[in-house]
C-alpha positions in Angstrom: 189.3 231.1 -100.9 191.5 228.9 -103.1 193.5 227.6 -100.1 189.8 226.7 -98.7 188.8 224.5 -101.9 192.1 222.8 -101.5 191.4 221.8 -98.3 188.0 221.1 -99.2 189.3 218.4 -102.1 191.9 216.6 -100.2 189.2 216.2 -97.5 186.9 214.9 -99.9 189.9 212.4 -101.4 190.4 211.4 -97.7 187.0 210.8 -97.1 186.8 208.1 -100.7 189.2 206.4 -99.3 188.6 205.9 -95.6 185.0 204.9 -96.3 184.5 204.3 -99.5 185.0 200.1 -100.2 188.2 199.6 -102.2 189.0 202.9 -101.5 192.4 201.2 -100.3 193.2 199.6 -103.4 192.4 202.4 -105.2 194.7 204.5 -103.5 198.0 201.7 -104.0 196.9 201.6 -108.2 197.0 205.6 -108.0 200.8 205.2 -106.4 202.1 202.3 -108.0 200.8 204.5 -111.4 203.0 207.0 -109.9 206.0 204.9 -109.1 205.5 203.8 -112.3 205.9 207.3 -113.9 208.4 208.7 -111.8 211.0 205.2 -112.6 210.2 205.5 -116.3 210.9 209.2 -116.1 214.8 208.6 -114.2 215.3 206.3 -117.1 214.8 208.4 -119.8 216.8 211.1 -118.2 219.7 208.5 -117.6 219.0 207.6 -121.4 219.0 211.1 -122.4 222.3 211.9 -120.2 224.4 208.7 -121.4 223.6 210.2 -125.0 224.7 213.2 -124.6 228.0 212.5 -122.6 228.8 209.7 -124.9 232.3 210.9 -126.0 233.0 211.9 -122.5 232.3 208.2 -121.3 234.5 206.8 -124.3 237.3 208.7 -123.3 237.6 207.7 -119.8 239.7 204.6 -118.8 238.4 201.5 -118.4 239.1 201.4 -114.7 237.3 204.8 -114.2 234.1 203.6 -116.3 233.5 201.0 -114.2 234.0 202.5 -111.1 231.3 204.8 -112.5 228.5 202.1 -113.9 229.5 200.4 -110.7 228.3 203.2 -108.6 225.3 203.5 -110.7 224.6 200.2 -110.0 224.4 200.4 -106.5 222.4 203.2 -106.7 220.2 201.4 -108.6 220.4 198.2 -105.8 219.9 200.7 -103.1 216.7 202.2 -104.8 215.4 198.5 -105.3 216.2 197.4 -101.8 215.1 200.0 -99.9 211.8 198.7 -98.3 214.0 195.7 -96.8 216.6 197.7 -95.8 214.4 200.5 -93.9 213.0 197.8 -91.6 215.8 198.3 -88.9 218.0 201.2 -87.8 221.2 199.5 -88.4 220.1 198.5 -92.1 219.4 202.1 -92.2 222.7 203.3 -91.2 223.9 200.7 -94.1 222.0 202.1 -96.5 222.6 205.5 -96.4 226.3 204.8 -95.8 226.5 202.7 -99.3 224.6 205.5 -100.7 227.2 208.1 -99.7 229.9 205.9 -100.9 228.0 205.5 -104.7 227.4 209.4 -104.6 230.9 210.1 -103.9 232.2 208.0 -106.2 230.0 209.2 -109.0 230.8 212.5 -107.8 234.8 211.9 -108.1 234.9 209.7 -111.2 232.6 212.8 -112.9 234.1 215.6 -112.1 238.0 213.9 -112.7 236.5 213.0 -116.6 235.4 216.5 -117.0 238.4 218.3 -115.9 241.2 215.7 -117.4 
């Protein structure tokens, strides 16, 4: 019964905005809200995480910290740019190349502060 009333109010959200007028807008306000949210969310965790690794980013070398902000960077450039660079397979294969590179790297540069 409670998997039917599910059904029943997604339908009922579907219907608004197929046939309602301005249902379309309505529905990019609800996920730009969302986007929104979820952004503001990832920077208070990044906020949160800087804070509480503080010492551990002091002591690493100056060459490793950038490597690591760098690689936040891009992951931050990659996030931004990823409409653009979804619009053709080989932009595609870019993007999710540089976004193994920025993983790894953060990855590397982490796990070498923690350990030396």
């Amino acid at each position: 019964m409670k998997n039917l009333r599910n059904i029943a109010i997604v339908l009922l959200l579907a219907a608004g905005v197929a046939f309602l007028p301005g249902g379309g807008q309505v529905t990019e306000a609800i996920l730009q809200t969302l986007s929104i949210a979820f952004l503001a969310v990832i920077a208070f965790a990044a906020w949160r995480f800087l804070r509480d690794n503080e010492f551990t980013l002091l002591a690493m070398p100056d060459s490793r910290r950038s490597l690591l902000f760098g690689a936040i960077a891009l992951l931050v450039l990659l996030v931004a740019g990823m409409g653009s660079m979804w619009s053709s397979g080989l932009l595609t294969f870019v993007w999710l190349i540089l976004l193994g590179v920025s993983l790894v790297t953060l990855w590397r540069v982490w796990t070498e502060a923690r350990t030396g």
